[in-house]
C-alpha positions as a LaTeX table, in Angstrom:
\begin{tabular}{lrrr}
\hline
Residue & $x$ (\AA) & $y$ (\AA) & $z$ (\AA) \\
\hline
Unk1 & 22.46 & $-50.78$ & 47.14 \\
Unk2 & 19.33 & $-50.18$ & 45.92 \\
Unk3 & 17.18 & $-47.32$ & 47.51 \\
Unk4 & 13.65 & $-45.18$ & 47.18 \\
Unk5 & 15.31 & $-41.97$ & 47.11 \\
Unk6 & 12.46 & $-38.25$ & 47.02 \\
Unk7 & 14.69 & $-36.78$ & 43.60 \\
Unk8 & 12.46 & $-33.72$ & 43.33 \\
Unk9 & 9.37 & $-32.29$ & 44.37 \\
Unk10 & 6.93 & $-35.39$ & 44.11 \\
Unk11 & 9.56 & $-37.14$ & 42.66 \\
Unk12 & 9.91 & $-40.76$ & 43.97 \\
Unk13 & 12.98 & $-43.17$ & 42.35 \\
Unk14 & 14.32 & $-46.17$ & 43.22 \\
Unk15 & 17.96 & $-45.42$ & 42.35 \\
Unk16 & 21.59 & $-47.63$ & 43.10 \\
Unk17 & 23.16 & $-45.73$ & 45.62 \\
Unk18 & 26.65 & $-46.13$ & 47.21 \\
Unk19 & 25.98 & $-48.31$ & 50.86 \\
Unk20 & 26.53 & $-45.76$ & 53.13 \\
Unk21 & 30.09 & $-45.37$ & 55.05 \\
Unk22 & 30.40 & $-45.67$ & 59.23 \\
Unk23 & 31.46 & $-43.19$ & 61.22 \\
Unk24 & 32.84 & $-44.44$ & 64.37 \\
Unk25 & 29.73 & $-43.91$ & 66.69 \\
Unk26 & 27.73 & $-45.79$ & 64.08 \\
Unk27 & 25.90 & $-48.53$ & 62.97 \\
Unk28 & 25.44 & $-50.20$ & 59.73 \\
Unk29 & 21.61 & $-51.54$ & 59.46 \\
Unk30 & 20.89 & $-54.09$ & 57.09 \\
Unk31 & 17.12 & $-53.19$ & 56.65 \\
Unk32 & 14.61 & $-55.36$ & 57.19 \\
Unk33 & 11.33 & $-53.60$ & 56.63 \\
Unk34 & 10.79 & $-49.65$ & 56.47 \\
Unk35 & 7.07 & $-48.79$ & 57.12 \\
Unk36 & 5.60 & $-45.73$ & 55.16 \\
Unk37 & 4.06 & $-42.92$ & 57.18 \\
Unk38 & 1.75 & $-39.84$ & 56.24 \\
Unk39 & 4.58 & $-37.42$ & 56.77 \\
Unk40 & 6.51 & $-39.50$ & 54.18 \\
Unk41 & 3.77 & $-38.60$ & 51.87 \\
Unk42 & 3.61 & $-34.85$ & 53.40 \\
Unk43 & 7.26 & $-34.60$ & 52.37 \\
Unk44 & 6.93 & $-36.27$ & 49.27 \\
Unk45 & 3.83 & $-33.48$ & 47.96 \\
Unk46 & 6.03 & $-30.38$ & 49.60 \\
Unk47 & 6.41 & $-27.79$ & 46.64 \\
Unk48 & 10.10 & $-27.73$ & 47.37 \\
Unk49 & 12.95 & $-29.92$ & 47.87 \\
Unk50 & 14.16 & $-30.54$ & 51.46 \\
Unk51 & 17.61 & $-31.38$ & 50.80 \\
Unk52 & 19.96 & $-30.58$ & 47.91 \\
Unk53 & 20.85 & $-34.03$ & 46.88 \\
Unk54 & 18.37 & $-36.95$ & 46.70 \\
Unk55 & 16.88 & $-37.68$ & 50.08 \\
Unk56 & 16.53 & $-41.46$ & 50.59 \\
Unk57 & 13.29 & $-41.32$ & 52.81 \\
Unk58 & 11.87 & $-43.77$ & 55.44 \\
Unk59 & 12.29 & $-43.13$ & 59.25 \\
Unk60 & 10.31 & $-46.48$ & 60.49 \\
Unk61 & 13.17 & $-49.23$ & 60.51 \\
Unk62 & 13.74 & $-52.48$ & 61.57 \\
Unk63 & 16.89 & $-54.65$ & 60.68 \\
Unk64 & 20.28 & $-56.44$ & 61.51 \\
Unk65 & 23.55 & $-54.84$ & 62.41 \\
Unk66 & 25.63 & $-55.38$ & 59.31 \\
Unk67 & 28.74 & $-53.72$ & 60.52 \\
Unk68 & 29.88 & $-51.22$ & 63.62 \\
Unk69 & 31.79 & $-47.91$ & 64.18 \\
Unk70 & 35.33 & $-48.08$ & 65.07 \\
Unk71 & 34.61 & $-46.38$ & 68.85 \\
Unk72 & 31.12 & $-48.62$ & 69.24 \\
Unk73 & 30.89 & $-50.78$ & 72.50 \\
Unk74 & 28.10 & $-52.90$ & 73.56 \\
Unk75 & 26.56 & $-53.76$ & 70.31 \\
Unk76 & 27.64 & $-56.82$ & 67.55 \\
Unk77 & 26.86 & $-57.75$ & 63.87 \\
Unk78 & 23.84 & $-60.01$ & 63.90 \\
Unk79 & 22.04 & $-58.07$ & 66.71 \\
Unk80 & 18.02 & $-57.52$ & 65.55 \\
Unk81 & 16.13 & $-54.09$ & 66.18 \\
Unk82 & 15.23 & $-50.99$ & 65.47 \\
Unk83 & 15.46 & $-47.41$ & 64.96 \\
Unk84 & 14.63 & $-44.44$ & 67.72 \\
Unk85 & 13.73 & $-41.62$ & 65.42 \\
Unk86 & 14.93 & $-38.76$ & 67.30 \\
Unk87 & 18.37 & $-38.34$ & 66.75 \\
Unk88 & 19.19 & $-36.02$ & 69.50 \\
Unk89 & 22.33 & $-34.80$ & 71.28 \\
Unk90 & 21.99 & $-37.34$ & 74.13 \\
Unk91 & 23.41 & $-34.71$ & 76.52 \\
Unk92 & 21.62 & $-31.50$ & 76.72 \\
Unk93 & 18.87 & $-31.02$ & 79.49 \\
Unk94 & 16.06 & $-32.36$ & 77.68 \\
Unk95 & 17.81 & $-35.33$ & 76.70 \\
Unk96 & 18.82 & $-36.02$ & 80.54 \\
Unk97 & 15.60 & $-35.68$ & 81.62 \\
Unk98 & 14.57 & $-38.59$ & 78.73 \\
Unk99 & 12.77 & $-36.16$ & 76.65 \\
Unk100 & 14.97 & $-36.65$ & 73.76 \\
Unk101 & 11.55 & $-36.11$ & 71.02 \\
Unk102 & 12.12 & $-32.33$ & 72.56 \\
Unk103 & 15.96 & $-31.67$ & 72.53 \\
Unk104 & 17.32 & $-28.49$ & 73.18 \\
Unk105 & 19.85 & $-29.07$ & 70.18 \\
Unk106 & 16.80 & $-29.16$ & 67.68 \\
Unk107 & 15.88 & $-25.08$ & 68.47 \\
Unk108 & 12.78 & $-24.21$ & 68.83 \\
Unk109 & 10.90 & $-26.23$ & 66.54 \\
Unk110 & 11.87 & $-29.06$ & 68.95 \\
Unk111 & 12.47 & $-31.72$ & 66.58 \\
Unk112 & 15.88 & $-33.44$ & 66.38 \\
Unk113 & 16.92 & $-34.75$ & 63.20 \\
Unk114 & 15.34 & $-38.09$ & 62.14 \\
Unk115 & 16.06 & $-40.28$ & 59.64 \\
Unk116 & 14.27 & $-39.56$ & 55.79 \\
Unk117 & 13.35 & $-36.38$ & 57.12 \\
Unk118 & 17.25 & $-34.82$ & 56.94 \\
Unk119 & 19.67 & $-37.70$ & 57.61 \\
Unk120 & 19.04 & $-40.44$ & 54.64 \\
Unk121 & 16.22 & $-42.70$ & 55.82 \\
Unk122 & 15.42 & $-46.77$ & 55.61 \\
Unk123 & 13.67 & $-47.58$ & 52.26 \\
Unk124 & 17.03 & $-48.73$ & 51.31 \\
Unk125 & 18.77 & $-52.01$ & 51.41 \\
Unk126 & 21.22 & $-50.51$ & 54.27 \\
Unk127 & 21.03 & $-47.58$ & 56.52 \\
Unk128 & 23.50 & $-45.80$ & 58.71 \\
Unk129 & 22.62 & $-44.87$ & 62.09 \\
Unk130 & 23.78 & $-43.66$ & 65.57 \\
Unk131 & 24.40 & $-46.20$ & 68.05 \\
Unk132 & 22.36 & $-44.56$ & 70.10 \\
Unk133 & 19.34 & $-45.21$ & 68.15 \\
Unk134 & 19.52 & $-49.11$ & 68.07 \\
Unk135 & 17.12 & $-50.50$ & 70.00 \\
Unk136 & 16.88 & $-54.06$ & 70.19 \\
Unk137 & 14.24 & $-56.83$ & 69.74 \\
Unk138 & 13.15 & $-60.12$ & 70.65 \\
Unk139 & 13.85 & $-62.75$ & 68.35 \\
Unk140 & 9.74 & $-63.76$ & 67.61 \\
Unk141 & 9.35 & $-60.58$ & 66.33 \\
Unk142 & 9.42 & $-60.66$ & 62.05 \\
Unk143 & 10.66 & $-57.07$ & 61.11 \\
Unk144 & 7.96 & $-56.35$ & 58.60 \\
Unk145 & 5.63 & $-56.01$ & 62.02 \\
Unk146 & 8.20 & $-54.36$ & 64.04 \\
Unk147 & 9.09 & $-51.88$ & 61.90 \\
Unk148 & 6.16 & $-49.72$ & 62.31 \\
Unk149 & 6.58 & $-49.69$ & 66.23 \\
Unk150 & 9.33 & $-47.35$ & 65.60 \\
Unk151 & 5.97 & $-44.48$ & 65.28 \\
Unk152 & 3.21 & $-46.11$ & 64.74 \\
Unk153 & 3.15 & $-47.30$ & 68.05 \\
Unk154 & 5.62 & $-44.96$ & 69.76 \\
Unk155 & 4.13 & $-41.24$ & 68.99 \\
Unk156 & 0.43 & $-42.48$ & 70.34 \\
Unk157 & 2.19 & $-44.59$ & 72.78 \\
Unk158 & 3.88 & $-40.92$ & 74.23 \\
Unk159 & 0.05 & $-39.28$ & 73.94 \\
Unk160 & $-1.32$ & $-41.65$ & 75.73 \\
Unk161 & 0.98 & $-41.22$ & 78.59 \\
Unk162 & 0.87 & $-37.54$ & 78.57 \\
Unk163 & $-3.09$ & $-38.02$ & 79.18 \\
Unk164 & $-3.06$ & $-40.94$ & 81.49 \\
Unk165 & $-4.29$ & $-38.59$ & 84.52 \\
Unk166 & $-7.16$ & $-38.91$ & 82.90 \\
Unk167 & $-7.90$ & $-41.95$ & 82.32 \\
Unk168 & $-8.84$ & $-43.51$ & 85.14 \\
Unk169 & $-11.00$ & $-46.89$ & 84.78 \\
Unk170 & $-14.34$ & $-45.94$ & 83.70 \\
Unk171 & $-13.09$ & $-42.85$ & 82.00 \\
Unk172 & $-13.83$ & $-42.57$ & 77.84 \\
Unk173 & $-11.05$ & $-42.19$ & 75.66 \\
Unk174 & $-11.27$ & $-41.43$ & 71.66 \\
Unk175 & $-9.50$ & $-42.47$ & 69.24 \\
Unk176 & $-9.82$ & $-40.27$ & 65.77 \\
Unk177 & $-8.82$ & $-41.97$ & 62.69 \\
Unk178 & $-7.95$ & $-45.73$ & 62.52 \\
Unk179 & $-5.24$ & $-45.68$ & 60.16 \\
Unk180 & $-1.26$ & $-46.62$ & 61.03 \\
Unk181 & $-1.48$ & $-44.76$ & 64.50 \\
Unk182 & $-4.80$ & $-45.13$ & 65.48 \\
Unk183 & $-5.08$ & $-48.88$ & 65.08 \\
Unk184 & $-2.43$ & $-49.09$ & 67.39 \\
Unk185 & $-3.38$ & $-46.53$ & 69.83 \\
Unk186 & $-6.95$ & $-48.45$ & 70.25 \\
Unk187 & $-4.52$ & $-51.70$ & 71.40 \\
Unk188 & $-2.54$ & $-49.27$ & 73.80 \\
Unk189 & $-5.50$ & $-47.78$ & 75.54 \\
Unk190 & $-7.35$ & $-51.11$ & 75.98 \\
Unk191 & $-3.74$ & $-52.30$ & 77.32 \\
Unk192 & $-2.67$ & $-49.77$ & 79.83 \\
Unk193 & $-5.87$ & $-48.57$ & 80.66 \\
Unk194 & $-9.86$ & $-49.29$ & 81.48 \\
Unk195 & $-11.04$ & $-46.63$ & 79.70 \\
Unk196 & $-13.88$ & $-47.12$ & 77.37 \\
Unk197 & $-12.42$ & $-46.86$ & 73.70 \\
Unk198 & $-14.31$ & $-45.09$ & 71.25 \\
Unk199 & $-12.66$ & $-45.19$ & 67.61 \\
Unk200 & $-13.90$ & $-42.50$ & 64.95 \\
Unk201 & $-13.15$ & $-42.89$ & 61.23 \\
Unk202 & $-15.12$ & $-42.03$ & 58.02 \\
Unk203 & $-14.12$ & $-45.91$ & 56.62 \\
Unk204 & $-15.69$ & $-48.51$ & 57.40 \\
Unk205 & $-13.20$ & $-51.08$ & 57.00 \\
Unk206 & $-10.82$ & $-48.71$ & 59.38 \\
Unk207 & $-14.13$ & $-49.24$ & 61.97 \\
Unk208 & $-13.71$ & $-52.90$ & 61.18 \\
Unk209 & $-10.12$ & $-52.57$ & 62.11 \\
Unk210 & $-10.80$ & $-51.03$ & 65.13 \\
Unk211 & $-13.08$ & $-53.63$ & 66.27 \\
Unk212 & $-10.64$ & $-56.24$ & 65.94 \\
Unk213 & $-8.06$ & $-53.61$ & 68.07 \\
Unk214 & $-10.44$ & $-54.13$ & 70.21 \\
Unk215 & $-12.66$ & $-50.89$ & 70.29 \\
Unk216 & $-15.72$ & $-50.43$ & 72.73 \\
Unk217 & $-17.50$ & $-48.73$ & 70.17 \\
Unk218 & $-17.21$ & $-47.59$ & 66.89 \\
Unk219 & $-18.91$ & $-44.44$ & 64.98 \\
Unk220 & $-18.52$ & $-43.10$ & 61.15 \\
Unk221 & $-17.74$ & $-40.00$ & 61.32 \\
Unk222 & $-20.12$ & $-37.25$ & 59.59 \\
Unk223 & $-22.11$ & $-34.36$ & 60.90 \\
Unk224 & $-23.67$ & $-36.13$ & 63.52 \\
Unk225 & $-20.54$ & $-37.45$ & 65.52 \\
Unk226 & $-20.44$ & $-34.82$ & 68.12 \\
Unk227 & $-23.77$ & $-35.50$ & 68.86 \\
Unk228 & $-23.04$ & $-38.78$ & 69.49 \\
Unk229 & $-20.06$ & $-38.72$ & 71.23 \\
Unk230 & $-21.81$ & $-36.13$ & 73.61 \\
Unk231 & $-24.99$ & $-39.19$ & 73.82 \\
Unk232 & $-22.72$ & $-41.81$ & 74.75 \\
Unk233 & $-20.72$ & $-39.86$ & 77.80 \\
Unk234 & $-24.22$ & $-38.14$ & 79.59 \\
Unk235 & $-23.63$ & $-34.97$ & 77.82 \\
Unk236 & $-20.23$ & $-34.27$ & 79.71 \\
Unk237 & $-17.51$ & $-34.99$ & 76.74 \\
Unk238 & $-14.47$ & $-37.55$ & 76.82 \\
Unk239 & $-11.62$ & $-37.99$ & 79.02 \\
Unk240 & $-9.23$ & $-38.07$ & 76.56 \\
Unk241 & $-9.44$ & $-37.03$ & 72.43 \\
Unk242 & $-6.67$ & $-38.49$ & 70.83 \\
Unk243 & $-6.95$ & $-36.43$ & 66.82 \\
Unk244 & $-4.60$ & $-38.78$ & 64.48 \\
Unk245 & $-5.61$ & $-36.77$ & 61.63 \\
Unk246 & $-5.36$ & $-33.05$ & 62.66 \\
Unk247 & $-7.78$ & $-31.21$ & 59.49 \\
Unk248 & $-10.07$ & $-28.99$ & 60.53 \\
Unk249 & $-13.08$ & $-30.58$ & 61.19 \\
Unk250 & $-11.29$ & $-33.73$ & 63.44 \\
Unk251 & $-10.04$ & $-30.73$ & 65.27 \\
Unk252 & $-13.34$ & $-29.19$ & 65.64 \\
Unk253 & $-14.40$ & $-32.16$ & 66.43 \\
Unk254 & $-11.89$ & $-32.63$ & 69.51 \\
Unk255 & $-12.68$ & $-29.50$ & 70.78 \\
Unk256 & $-16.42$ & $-30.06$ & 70.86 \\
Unk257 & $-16.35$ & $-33.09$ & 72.38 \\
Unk258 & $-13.67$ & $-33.32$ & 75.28 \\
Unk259 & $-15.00$ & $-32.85$ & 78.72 \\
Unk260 & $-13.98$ & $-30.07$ & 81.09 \\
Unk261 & $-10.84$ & $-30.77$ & 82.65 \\
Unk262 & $-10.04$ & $-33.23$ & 79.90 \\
Unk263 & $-7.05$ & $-33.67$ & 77.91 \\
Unk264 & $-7.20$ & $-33.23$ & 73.61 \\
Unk265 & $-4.01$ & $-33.92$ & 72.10 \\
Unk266 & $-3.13$ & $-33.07$ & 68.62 \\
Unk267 & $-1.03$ & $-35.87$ & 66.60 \\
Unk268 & $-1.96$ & $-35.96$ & 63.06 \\
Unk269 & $-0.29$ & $-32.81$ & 61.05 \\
Unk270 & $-3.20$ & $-31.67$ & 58.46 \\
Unk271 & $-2.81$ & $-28.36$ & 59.67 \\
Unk272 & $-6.59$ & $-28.49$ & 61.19 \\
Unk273 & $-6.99$ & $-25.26$ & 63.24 \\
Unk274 & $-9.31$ & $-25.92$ & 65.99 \\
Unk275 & $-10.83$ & $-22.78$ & 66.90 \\
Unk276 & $-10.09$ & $-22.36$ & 70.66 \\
Unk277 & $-10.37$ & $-18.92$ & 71.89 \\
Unk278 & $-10.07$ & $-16.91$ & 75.18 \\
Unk279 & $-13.94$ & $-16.38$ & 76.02 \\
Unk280 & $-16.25$ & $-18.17$ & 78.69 \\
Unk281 & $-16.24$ & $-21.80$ & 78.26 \\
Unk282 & $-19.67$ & $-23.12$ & 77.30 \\
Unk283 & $-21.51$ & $-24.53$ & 74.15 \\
Unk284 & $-19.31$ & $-25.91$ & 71.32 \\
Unk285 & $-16.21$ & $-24.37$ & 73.00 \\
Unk286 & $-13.48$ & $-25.89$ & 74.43 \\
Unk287 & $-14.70$ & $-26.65$ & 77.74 \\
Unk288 & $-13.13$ & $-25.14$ & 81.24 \\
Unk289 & $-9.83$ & $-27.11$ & 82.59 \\
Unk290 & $-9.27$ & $-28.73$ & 79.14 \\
Unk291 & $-5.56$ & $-29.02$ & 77.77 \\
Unk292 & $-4.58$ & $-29.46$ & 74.12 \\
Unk293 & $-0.74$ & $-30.75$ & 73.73 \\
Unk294 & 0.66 & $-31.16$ & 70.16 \\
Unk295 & 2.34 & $-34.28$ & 70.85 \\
Unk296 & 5.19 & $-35.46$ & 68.68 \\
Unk297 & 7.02 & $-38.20$ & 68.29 \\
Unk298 & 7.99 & $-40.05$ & 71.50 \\
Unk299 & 10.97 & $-40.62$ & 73.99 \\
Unk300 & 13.22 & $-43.74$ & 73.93 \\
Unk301 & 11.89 & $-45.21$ & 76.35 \\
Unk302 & 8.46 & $-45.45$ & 75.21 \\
Unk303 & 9.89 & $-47.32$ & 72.49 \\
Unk304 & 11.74 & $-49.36$ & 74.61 \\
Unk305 & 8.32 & $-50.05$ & 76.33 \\
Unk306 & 6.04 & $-50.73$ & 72.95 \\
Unk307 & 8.49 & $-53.05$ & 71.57 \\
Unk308 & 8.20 & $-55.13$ & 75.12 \\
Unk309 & 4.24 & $-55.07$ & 74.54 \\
Unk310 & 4.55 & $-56.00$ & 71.04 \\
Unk311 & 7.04 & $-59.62$ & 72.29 \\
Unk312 & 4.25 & $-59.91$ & 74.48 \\
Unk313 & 1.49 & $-60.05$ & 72.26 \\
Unk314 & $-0.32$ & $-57.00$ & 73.34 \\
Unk315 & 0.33 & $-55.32$ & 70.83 \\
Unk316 & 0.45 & $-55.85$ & 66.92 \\
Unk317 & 0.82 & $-53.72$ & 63.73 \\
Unk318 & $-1.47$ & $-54.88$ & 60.60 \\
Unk319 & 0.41 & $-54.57$ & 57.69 \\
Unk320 & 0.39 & $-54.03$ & 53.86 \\
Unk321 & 3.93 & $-55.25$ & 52.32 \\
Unk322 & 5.55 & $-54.23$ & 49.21 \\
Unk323 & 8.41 & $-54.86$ & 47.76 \\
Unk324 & 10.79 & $-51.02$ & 46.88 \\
Unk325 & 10.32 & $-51.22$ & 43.48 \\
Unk326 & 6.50 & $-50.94$ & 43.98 \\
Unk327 & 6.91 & $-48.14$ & 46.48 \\
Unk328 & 5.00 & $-45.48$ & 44.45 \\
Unk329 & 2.06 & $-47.69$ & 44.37 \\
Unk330 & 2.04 & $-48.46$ & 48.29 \\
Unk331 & 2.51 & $-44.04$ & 48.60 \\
Unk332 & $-0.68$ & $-43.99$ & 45.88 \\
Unk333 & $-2.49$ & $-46.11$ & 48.21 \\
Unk334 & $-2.01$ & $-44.53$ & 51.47 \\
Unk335 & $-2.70$ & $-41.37$ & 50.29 \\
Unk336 & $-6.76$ & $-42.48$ & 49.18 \\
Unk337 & $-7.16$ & $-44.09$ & 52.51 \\
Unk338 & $-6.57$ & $-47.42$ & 51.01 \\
Unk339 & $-3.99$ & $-49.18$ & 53.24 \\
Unk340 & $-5.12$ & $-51.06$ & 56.18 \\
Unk341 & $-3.17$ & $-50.31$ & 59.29 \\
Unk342 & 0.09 & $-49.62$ & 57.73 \\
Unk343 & 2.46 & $-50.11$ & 54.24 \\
Unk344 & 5.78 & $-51.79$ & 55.16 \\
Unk345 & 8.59 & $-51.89$ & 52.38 \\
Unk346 & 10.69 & $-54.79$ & 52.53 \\
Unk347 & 14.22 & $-54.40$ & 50.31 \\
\hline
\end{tabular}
């Protein structure tokens, strides 16, 4: 089979690769579409290689069963769906309590293993996976559009719940940075909430996008975006300041806009450091009663729940597609800011 496979440091190749064999808790996935996502490109600039054989990457995947494990039960070639990214134990306490993006297996760093990121991923022809990961879905729904659900729409799906407390109807939520996750988080909040949306972004077809997503209002992001932001919500911050970039200055920004008692949560991984500290609240500070949460990934059954919105039209992925041999170009593109939701590679 034929897959994009990370060969060295910044070292992408589409290579023939033996189809991988089942174990007999698995599932053979005859890919659909695999969407690309920032921390394929993070892994794809890392200095140093990851694994010591070719890596094939890609952990957004939607396909067909092509073939089952030996021990599998419930599940039959020709079934449509996709893949929950956090391959956890399924048994530890975590996992019982359905926080499987946090399983106690995965150590401290909290994140069980995930396909293209350890285990081969989907920008392949055929993947293998656990049967625990399939998760199915509804028939109108064309892969290259339901691939990205498998983050896209899950990880600000799982933010979003972890702030809901605050956002009541009236409340002001912000969205930083309209690119694969934030297009889809404006569609979540303006679903399961009646919060005000306000979508951030220094593009101004991204603001566009957001628009469409159906944004309350939209603001370019430069020095004068606190301000702003501050202007529009009677000096007293935002509910809720979802940061799907994480540098530095969305960060800052976060932090010096969320209103006392509100809830920033961190879901882009630039490595921004946002400056919070122990004194009096006050000023450009984080205000009093604020959390921050660095929220990753999301449970199974917030996946479950986004692909049910997305066969009900609520909610919908815009897409870029390529075919694999042109997957350098759609990584080349994403990386300037140049892709428009999100890049889908269909084998």
């Amino acid at each position: 089979m034929r897959a994009i496979q990370l060969t060295a440091p910044g070292t992408l190749e589409l290579r023939s690769v033996p189809v991988p064999e089942l174990g007999p808790d698995d599932l053979l996935l005859r890919v659909g579409a695999a969407g690309i996502c920032h921390s394929d490109s993070f892994v794809l600039g890392l200095p140093f290689p990851i694994s010591e054989q070719p890596l094939t990457l890609g952990h957004e995947i939607a396909g067909t069963i092509e073939a089952v494990g030996s021990a599998v039960a419930g599940r039959g070639v020709g079934e449509r769906g996709i893949v929950y990214l956090c391959w956890s134990c399924g048994e530890c306490r975590e996992c019982a309590r359905g926080n499987e993006n946090v399983c106690l297996a995965a150590g401290r760093t909290a994140m069980p293993p995930c396909p293209g990121l350890g285990p081969d991923g989907g920008m392949a022809e055929y993947v293998r996976i656990p049967m625990r990961s399939f998760v199915p879905i509804a028939d109108e729904l064309d892969f290259a559009h339901a691939a990205p659900l498998a983050d896209a729409a899950l990880t600000p799906m799982h933010a979003i719940r972890g702030a809901m407390d605050q956002l009541w109807p009236g409340a002001t939520a912000v969205a930083i940075g309209i690119g694969g996750l934030g297009h889809v988080a404006v569609q979540l909040l303006k679903t399961l909430t009646e919060a005000t949306v306000i979508a951030v972004d220094v593009d101004a077809d991204k603001l566009a996008l957001a628009t469409e997503c159906g944004a309350d209002i939209v603001l370019k992001a430069d020095e004068n975006t606190a301000a702003a932001l501050l202007d529009l919500t009677g000096g007293r911050g935002a509910q809720a300041v979802f940061d799907f970039v994480g540098s530095d200055s969305t960060a800052t920004l976060a932090v010096h806009t969320v209103a006392p008692n509100g809830a920033y949560r961190m879901v882009g991984l630039a490595g921004g450091v946002p400056g919070i500290d122990s004194g009096p609240a006050g000023g450009p500070g984080l205000p009093w009663g604020a959390t921050v949460r660095k929220s990753y990934g999301g449970t199974r059954a917030d996946l479950v729940d986004v692909v049910a919105l997305a066969a009900a039209g609520k909610v919908r992925a815009t897409v870029e597609q390529f075919d694999l041999v042109d997957a350098r170009t759609a990584f080349d593109r994403l990386d300037t800011g140049a892709i428009r939701g999100r890049a889908v590679l269909i084998p």
